[in-house]
VMD Tcl script that draws the C-alpha trace (Angstrom):
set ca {
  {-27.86 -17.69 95.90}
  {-25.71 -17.19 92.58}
  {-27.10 -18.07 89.49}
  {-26.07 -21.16 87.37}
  {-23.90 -20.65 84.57}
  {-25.37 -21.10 81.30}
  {-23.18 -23.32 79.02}
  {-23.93 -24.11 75.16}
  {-24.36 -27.73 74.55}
  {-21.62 -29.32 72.58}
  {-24.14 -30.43 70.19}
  {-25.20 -27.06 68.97}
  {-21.19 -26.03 68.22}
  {-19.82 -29.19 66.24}
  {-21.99 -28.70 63.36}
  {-21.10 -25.57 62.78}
  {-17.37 -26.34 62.51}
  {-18.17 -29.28 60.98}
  {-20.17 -26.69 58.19}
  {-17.08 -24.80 58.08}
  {-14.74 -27.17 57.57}
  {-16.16 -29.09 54.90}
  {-16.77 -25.73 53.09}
  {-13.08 -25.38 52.96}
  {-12.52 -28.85 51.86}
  {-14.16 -27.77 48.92}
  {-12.90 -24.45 48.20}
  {-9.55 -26.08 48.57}
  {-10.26 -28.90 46.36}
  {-12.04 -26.15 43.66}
  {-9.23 -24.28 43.74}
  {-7.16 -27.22 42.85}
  {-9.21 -28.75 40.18}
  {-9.75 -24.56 38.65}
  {-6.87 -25.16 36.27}
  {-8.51 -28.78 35.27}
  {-11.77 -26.90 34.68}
  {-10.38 -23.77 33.11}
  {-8.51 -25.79 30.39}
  {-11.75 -27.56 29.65}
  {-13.70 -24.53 29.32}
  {-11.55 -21.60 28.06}
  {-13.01 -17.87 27.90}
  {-13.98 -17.34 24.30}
  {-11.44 -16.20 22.01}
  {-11.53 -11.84 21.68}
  {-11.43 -12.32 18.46}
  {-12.34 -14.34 15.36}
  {-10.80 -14.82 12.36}
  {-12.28 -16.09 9.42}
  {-10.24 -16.74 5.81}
  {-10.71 -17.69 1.91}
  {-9.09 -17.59 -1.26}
  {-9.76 -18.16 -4.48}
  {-6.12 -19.45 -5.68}
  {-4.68 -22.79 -6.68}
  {-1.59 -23.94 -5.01}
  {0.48 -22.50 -8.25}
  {-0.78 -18.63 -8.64}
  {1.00 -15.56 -9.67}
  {-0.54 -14.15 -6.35}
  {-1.49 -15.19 -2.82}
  {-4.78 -14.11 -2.58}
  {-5.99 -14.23 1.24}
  {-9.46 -12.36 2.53}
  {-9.89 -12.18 5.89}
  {-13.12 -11.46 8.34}
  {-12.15 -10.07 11.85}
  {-15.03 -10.94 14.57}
  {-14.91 -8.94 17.91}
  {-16.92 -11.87 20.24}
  {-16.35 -9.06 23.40}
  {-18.61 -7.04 24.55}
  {-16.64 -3.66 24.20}
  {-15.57 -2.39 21.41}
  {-12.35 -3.16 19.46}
  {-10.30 -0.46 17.66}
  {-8.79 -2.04 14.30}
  {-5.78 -0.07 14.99}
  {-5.04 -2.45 17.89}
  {-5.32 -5.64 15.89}
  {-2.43 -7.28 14.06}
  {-2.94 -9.82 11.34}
  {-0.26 -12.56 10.57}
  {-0.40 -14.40 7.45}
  {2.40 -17.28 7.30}
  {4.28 -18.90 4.39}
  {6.91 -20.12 2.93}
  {9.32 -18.17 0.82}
  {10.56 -19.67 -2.66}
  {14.34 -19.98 -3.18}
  {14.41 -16.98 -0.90}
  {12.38 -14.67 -3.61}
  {11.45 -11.23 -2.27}
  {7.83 -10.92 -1.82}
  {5.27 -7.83 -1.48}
  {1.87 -7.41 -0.78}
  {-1.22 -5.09 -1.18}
  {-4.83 -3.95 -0.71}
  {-7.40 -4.64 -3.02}
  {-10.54 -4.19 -0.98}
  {-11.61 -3.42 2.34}
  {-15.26 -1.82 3.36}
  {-12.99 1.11 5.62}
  {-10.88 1.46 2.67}
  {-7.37 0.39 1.65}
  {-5.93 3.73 2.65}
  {-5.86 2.78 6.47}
  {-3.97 -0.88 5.69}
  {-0.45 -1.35 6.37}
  {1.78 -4.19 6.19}
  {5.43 -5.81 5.99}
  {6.93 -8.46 4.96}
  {8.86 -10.06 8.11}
  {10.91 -12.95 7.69}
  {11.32 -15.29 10.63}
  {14.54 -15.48 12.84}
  {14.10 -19.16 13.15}
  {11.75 -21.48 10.22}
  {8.77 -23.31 11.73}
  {6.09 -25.11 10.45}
  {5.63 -24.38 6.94}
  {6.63 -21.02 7.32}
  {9.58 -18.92 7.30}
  {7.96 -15.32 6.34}
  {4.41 -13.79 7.63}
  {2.93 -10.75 6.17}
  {2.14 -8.39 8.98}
  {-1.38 -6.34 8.61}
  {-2.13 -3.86 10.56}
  {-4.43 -1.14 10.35}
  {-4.83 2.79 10.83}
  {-6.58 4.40 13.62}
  {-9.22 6.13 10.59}
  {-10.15 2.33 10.05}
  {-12.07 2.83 13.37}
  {-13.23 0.30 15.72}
  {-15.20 -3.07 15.16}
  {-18.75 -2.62 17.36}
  {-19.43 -5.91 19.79}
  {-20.17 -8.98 17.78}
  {-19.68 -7.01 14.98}
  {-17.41 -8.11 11.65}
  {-14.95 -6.40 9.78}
  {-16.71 -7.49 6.65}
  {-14.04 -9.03 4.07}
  {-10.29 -8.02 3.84}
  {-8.98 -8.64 0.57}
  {-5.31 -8.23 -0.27}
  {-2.44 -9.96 -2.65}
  {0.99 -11.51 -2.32}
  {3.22 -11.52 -4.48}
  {6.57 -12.54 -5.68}
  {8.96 -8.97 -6.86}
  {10.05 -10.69 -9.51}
  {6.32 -11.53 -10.88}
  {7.21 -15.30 -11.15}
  {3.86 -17.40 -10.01}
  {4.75 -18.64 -6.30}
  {4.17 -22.02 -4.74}
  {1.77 -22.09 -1.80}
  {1.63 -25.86 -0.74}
  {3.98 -25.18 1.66}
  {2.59 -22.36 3.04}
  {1.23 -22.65 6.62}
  {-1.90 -20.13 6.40}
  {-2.75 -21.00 2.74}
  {-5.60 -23.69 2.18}
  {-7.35 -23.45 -1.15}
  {-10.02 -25.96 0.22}
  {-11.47 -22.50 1.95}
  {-13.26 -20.97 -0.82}
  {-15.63 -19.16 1.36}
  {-14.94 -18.07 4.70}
  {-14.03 -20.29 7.43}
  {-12.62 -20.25 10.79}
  {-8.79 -19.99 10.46}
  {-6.48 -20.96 13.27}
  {-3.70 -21.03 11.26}
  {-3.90 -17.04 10.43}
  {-3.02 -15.43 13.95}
  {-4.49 -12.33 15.00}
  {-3.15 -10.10 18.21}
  {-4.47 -7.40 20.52}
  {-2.19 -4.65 21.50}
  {0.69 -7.17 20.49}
  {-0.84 -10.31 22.60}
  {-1.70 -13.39 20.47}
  {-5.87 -13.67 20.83}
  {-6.82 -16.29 18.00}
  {-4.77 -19.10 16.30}
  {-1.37 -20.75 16.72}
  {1.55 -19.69 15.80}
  {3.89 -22.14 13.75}
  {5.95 -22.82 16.60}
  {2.93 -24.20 18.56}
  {2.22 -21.08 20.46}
  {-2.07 -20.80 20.99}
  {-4.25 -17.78 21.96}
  {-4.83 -19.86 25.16}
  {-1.59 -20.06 26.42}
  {-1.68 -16.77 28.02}
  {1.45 -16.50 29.85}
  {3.43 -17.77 26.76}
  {2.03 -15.59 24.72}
  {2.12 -12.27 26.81}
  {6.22 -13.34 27.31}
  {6.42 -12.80 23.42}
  {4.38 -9.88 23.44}
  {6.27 -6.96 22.05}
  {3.25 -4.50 20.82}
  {3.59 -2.72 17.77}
  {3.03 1.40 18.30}
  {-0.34 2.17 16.47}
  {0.03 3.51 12.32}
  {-1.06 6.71 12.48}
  {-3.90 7.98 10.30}
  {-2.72 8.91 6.65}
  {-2.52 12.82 6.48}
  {-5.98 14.17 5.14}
  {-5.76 16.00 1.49}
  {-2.65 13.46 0.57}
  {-2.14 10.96 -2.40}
  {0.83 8.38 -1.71}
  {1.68 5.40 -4.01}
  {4.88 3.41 -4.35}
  {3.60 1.58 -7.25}
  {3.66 -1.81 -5.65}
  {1.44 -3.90 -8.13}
  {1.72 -6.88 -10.05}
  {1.16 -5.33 -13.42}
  {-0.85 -3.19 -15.32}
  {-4.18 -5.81 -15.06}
  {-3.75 -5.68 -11.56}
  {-7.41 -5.03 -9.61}
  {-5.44 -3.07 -6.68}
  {-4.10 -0.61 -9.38}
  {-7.52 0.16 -10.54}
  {-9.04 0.54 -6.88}
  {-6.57 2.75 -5.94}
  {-7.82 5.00 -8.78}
  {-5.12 4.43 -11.45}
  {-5.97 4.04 -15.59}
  {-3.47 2.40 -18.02}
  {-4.07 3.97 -21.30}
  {-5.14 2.20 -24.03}
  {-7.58 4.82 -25.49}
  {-6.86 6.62 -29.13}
  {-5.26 9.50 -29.44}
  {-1.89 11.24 -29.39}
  {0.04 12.81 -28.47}
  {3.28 11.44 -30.11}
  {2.56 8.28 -32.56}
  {-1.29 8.45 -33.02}
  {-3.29 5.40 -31.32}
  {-0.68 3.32 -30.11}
  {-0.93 3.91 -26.67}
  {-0.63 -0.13 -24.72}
  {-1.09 -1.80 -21.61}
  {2.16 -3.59 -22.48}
  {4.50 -1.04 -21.91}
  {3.30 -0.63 -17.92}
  {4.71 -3.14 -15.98}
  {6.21 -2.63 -12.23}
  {9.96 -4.02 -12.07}
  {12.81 -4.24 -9.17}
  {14.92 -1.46 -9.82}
  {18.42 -0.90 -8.49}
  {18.55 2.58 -6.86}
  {14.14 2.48 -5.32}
  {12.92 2.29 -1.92}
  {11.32 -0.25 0.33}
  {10.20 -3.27 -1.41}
  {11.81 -2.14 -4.84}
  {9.53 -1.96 -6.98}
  {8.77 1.44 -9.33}
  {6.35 1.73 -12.51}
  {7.95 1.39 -15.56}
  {6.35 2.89 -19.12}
  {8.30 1.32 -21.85}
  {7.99 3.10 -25.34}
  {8.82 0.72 -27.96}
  {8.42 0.70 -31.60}
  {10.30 -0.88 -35.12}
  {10.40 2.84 -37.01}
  {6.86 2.40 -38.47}
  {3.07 3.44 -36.83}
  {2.23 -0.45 -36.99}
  {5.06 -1.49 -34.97}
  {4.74 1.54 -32.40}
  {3.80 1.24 -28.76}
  {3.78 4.21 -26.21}
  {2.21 3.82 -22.40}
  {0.72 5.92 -19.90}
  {-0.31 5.52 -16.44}
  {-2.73 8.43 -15.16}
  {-4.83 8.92 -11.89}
  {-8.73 8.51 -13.12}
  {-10.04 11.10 -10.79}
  {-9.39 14.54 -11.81}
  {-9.40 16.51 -7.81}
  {-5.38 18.32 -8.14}
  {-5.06 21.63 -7.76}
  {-3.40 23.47 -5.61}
  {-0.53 21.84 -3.35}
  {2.97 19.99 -3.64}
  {2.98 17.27 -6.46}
  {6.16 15.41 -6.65}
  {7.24 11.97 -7.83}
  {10.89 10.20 -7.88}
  {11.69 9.81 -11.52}
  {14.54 8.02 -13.61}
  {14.47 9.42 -16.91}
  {17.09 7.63 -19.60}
  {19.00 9.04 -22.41}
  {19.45 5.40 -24.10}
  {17.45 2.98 -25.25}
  {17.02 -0.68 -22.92}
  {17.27 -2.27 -26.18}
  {18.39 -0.86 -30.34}
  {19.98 2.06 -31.20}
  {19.51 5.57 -29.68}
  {18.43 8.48 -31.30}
  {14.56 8.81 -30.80}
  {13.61 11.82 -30.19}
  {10.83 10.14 -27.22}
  {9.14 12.37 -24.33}
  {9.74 11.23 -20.62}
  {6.83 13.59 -18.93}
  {5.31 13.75 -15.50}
  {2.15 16.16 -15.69}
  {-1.15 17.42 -14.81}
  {-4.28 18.18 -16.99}
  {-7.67 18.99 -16.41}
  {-10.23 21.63 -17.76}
  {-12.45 22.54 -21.21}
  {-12.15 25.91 -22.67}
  {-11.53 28.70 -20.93}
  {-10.81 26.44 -17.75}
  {-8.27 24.50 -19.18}
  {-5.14 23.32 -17.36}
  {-1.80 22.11 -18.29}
  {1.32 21.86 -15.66}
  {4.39 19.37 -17.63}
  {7.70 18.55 -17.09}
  {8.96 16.95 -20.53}
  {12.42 15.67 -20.89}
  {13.65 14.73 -24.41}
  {17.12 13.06 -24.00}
  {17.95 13.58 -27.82}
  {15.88 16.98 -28.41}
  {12.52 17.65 -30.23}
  {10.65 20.04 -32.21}
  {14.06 21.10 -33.64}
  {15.50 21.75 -30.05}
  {18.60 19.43 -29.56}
  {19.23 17.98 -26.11}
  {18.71 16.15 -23.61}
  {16.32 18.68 -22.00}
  {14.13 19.46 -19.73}
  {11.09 21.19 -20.69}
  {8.59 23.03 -17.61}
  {5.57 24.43 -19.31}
  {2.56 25.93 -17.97}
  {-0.52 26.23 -20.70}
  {-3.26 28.34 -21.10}
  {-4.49 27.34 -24.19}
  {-3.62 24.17 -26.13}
  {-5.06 24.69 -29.22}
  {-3.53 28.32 -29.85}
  {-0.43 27.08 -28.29}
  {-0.67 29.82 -25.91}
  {2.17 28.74 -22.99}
  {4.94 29.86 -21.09}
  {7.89 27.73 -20.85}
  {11.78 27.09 -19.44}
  {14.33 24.45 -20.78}
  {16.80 23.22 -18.87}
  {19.55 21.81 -20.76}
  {21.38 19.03 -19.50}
  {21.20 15.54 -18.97}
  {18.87 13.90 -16.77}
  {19.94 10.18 -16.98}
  {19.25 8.83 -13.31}
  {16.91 9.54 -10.60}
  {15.64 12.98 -9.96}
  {12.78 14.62 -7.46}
  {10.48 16.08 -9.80}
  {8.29 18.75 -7.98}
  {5.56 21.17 -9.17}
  {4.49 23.49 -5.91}
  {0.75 25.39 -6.88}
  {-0.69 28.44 -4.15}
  {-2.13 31.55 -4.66}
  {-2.34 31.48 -8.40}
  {1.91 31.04 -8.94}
  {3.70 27.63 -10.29}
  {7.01 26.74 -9.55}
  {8.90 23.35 -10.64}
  {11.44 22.35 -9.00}
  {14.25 19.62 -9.59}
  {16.08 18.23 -6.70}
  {15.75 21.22 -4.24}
  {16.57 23.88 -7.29}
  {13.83 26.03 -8.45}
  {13.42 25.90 -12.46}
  {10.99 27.81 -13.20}
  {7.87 29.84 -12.21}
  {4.75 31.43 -13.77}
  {1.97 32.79 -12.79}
  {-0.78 35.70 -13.88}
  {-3.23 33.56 -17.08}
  {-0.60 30.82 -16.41}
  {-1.71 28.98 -13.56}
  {-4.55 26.10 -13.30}
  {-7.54 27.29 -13.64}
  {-9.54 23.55 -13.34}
  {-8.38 20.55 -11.03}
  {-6.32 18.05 -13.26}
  {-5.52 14.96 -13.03}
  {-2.08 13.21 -12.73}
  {0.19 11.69 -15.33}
  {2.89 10.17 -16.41}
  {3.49 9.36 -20.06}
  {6.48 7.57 -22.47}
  {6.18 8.52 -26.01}
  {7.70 9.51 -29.48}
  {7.98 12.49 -30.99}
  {8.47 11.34 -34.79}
  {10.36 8.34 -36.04}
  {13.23 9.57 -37.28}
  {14.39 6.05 -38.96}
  {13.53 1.73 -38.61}
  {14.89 -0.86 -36.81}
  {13.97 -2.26 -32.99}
  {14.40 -0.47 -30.18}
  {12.96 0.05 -26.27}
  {13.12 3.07 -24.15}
  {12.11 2.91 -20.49}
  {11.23 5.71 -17.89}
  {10.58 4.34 -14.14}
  {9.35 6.26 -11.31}
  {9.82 4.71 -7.65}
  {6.72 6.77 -6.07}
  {4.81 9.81 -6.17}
  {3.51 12.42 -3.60}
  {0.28 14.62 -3.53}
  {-0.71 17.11 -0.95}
  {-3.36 19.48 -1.04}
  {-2.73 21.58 1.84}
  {0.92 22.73 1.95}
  {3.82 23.59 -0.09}
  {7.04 21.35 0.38}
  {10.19 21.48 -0.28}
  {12.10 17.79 -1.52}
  {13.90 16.97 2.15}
  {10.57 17.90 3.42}
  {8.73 15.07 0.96}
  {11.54 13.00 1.50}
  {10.89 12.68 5.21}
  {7.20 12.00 4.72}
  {7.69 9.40 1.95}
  {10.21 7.36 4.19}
  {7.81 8.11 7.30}
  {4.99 6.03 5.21}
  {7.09 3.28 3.70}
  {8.42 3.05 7.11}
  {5.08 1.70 8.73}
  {4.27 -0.27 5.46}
  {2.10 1.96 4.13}
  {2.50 1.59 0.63}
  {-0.64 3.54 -1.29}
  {-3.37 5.75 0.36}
  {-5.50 8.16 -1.04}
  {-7.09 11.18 1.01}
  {-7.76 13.79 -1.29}
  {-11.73 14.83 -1.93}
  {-13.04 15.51 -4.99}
  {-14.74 18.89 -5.57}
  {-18.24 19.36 -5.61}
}
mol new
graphics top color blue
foreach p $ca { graphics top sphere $p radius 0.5 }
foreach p [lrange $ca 0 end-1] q [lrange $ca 1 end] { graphics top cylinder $p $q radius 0.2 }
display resetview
């Protein structure tokens, strides 16, 4: 007899499908309400910024400080992080910016001025800050510890920020700031953007995207400054290891040496931002009424290497009658005794020491006191803006001007200390009374301790930095 087939009731299947079905009425239904949800609860931000100033609404500088927080648990470099600092440009003044402090040093900060194709919200510019890969990476949860750099008006008027989007001077210590944007890798991750564009909007803000390729590390054993300060009481100017000279002393006109006569102008014929130091030498024909001005590196570490600085010396006056005999000089000193070290290029548009000019004076000095030196003069005039090089290896100095060796020496006459660097405005005598100003400006200068350059060569590596905003670092170790 066959066997009876064996059927599964109908009440053991249904509530299985039933199970089923109701599970997918729900996944449906989540996947609908996600969105909803997502909106509600957004991933943490990638990053934090905080921000605080110190300023009133009328300052001669912006003064913004900035914390950045990586809230991931991976590690951040700095060099993929972008900054944006937005605000409003007065009666379309240039503007500049730079470092004062940062705990990985102001060497690996770079920024720009960019102003906007289209005005938003209280802004029309943003300062762009970005940072070097040698500023390393920010550890999970860690903080970038404070940021602090300047704005600034070219023209040194004081600049109005109550119309400036990121600016709030009720945030005197550090705050959350959604109104200061930061980006990874070009994609906005904190804040919103003047036209309404937020960190959260992910697809918007990927579309705009365009990521910036990383600044490269500054060149170990290098010095670079383009003398972008607001003037000679600046704090940046003394971070970045600079001294205005006030001190006694000559040479020229004994003890007149002033803070006054360093100030950092927009000059026709400079790079980038345009802006160069400018040493004014001033004086009414008597001691009393005499003021010279210097502006020297406080660290002496220079030795060996390519020095070189873009310099516009002046055979008249700014202001009175010419005639001085006043020394326009770019040099290097360091040493005591039998170490002592001396490398100077001196031009003298109307002569000196019973020399007539203008000239140009390269000296090399042994010994100061016995006046023991070796010298050239070039004779001609040197009224506009010159590359001024002195190249130091293997015991021989050569000075250059503009690609054209001057002079060399070598043997006793070479350093025999490192020195520090210098430039200097002063007079001579004073050959008769009456007011008059004399100004010598220098748009940048250039350090390297490891190689000898020619000026297309320091060219190229000046416009290379300028070109990614880097407007001072300083790599060069001290001995020990």
């Amino acid at each position: 007899m066959a066997s009876p087939r064996r059927r599964t009731p109908r009440r053991r299947v249904w509530p299985k499908i039933r199970l089923l079905l109701l599970v997918a009425v729900v996944a449906a239904g989540g996947t609908a309400l996600y969105p909803v949800w997502k909106a509600a609860n957004p991933d943490p931000p990638e990053l934090k910024v905080r921000y605080r100033t110190d300023t009133p609404a009328t300052a001669a500088a912006a003064k913004p400080s900035f914390e950045v927080f990586n809230d991931t648990d991976k590690a951040v470099p700095l060099s993929d992080v972008t900054l944006r600092y937005w605000f409003t440009a007065d009666n379309n003044a240039s503007y500049a910016f730079n470092c004062v402090n940062a705990v990985f040093g102001c060497s690996n900060v770079a920024g720009r001025i960019v102003a906007m194709d289209k005005a938003a919200d209280a802004a029309d510019h943003y300062l762009e800050v970005r940072f070097t890969a040698a500023a390393g990476s920010l550890k999970p949860g860690a903080n970038s510890k404070g940021i602090d750099l300047q704005l600034f008006r070219t023209d040194h008027k004081k600049l109005k920020q109550s119309d400036d989007r990121s600016f709030d001077a009720e945030m005197t210590s550090y705050k959350a700031a959604e109104k200061v944007t930061a980006y990874k890798r070009g994609v906005l991750v904190w804040g919103e953007e003047p036209d309404g564009t937020e960190a959260s909007d992910d697809k918007k803000a990927a579309a705009k995207a365009s990521a910036p390729a990383p600044v490269p590390a500054p060149p170990a054993g290098v010095l670079f400054d383009d003398f972008t300060y607001q003037g000679p009481k600046d704090p940046a100017l003394f971070k970045h290891g600079w001294l205005v000279r006030t001190s006694k002393g000559g040479p020229g006109v004994e003890n007149t040496w002033s803070a006054s006569g360093v100030s950092f102008p927009t000059a026709e014929g400079s790079h980038a931002d345009g802006q160069v130091l400018n040493l004014r030498a001033s004086t009414d024909g008597t001691e009393a009424g005499t003021k010279q001005a210097s502006l020297g590196t406080a660290a002496s570490k220079f030795r060996d290497g390519t020095y070189a600085a873009r310099i516009h010396f002046s055979d008249e006056p700014s202001a009175g009658d010419s005639g001085d005999h006043v020394n326009q000089t770019f040099y290097t000193i360091g040493g005591k005794g039998s170490k002592y070290s001396e490398l100077d290029n001196e031009y003298m548009p109307n002569g000196g020491w019973g020399r007539p000019g203008p000239k140009l004076d390269t000296v090399t000095w042994f010994d100061h006191k016995t006046n023991d030196r070796v010298y050239k003069t070039t004779n001609k005039s040197l009224d506009t803006w010159h590359t001024v090089l002195i190249r130091v290896k293997d015991g021989v100095v050569a000075y250059w001007l503009d690609g054209k060796k001057l002079f060399l020496s070598n043997g006793k006459y070479a350093p025999r200390a490192d020195m520090s660097v210098n430039f200097n405005h002063w007079f001579i005598d004073l050959p008769f009374k009456g007011e008059r100003a004399w100004d010598m400006k220098v748009d940048w200068l250039y350090y390297n301790a490891n190689e000898t350059l020619s000026a297309k060569q320091v060219q190229s590596a000046v416009d290379g930095f300028t070109d990614e905003g880097m407007n001072y670092f300083d790599t060069v170790r001290e001995s020990r």
